[in-house]
C-alpha positions as CSV (number, residue, x, y, z in Angstrom):
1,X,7.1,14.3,18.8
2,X,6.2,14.7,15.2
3,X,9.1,13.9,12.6
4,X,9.9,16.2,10.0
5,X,8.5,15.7,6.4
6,X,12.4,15.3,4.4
7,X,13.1,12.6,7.8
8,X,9.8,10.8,6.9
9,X,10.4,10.4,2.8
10,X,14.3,9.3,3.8
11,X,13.2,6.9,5.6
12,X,10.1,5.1,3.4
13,X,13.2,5.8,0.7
14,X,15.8,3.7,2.8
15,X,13.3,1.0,2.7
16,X,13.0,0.8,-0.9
17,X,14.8,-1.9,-2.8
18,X,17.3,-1.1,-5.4
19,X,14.5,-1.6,-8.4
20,X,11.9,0.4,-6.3
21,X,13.7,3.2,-6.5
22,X,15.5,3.0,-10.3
23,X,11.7,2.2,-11.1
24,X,10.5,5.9,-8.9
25,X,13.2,7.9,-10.3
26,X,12.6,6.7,-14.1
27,X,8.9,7.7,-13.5
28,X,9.5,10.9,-11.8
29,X,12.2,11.9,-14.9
30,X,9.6,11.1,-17.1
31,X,6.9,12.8,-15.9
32,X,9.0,16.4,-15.3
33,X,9.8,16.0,-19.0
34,X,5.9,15.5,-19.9
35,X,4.9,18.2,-18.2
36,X,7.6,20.1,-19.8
37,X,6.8,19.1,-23.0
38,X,3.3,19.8,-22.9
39,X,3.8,23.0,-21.5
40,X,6.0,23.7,-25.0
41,X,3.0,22.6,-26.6
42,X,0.3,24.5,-25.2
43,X,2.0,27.6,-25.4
44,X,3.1,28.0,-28.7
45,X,6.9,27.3,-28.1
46,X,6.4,24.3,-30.0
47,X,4.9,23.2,-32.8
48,X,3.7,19.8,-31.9
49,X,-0.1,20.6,-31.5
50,X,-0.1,22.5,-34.7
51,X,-2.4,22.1,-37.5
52,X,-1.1,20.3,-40.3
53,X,-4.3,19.9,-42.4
54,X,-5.4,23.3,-44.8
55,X,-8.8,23.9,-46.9
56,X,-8.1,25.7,-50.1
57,X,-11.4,27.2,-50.2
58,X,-12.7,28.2,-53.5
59,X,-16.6,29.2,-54.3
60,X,-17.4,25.5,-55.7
61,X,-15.4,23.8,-53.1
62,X,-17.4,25.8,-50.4
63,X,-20.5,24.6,-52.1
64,X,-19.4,20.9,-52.4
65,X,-18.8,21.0,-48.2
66,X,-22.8,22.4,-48.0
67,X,-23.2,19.2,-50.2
68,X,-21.1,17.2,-47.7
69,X,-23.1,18.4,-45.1
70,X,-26.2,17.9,-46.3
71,X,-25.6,14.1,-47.6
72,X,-24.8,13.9,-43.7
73,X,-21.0,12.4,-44.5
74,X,-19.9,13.2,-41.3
75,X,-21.7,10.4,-39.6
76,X,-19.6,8.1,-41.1
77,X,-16.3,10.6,-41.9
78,X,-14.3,13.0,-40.5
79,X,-14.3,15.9,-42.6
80,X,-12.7,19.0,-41.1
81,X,-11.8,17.7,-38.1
82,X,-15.7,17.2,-37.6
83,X,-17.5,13.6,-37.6
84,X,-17.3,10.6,-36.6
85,X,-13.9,8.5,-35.6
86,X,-13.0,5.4,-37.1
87,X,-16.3,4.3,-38.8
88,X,-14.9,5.8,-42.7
89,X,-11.7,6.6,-43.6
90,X,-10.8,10.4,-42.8
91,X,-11.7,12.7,-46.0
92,X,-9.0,15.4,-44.3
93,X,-6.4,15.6,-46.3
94,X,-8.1,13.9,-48.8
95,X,-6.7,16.5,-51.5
96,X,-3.0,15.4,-50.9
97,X,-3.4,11.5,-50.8
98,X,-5.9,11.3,-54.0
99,X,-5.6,13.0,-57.6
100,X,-9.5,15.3,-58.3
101,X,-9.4,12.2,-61.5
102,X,-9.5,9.8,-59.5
103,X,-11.9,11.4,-56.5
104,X,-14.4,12.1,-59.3
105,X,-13.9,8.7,-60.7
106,X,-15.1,7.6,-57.2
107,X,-18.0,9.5,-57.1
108,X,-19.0,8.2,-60.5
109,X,-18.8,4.3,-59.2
110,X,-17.4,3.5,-55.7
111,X,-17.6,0.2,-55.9
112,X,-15.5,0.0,-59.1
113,X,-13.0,2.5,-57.9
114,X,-12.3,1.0,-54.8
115,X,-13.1,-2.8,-55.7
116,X,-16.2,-3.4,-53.6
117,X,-15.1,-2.1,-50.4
118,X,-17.2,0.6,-49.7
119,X,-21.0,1.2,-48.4
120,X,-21.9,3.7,-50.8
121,X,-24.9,1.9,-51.9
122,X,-27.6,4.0,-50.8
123,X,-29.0,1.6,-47.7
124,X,-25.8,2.9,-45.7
125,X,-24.3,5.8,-47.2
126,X,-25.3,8.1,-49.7
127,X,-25.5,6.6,-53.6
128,X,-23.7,9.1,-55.7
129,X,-25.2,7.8,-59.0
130,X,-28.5,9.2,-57.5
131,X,-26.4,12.5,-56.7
132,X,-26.3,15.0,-59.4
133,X,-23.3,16.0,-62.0
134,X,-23.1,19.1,-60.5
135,X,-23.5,18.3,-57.1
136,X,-20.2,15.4,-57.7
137,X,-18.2,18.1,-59.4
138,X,-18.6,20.4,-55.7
139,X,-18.0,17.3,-53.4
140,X,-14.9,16.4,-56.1
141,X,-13.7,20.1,-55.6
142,X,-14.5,20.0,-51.9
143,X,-12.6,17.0,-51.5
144,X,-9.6,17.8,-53.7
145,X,-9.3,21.4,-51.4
146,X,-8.4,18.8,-48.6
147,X,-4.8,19.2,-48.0
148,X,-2.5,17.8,-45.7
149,X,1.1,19.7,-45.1
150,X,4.4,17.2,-44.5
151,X,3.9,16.6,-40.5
152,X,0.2,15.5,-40.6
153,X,-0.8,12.3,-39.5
154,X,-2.9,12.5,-43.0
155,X,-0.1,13.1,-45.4
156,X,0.8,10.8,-48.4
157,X,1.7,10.6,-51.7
158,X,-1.3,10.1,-53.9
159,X,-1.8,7.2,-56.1
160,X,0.1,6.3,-59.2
């Protein structure tokens, strides 16, 4: 005859060792307060998941992102949560780490602005003294509207 289900886990749960089971409980806690948690999450109960990262948009900072786009800076960057991952430091929240003096400085020499670490040279990445005043005074704006709220994994105080 067939033994119950609740008989069956006693018994393989009599079996365990003292660890085994400390070890199964732990994980079992642990996963009923994931699931809770993300359950807070996805609904809206909490506000882990939420979006920490804001665009002031403004007519030239809307024109600096077409600018963005078309230098194609997101195959290096992620820019609005769009790009790639881990190739170029992440331009969101730009705005809130950097002063607009010293972004434009940037765009004016990257090399001297950030002491020869970057590939804005023109053989990997776009060489801004080929880019136009006006066309640096949109990305500057663009770049500066990048603003991270306290909470964001892109928050910091911006350079002295």
């Amino acid at each position: 005859m067939a033994t119950r289900l609740p008989d069956r886990l006693r018994h393989y749960w009599q079996r365990l060792r003292t660890g085994e089971r400390v070890l199964f409980f732990t994980v079992g806690v642990l996963l009923v307060f994931g699931f809770f948690f993300w359950l807070a999450a996805i609904t809206g109960t909490s506000d882990v998941m939420r979006v920490r990262d804001v665009y002031e948009s403004s007519p030239e900072a809307d024109r600096g992102l077409q600018r963005v786009k078309a230098y194609g800076c997101r195959n290096c960057h992620t820019v609005l949560k769009v790009g790639e991952w881990g190739l170029a430091p992440v331009l969101d929240g730009e705005g809130t780490r950097r002063t607009y003096t010293w972004i434009r400085a940037y765009l004016e020499d990257p090399n001297r602005q950030m002491r020869g670490k970057t590939l804005h040279d023109g053989r990997y990445a776009t060489n801004f003294a080929e880019v136009p005043e006006a066309e640096k005074n949109a990305i500057a704006a663009f770049l500066f509207a990048q603003k991270a709220m306290p909470g964001s994994a892109n928050y910091g105080s911006p350079p002295e």
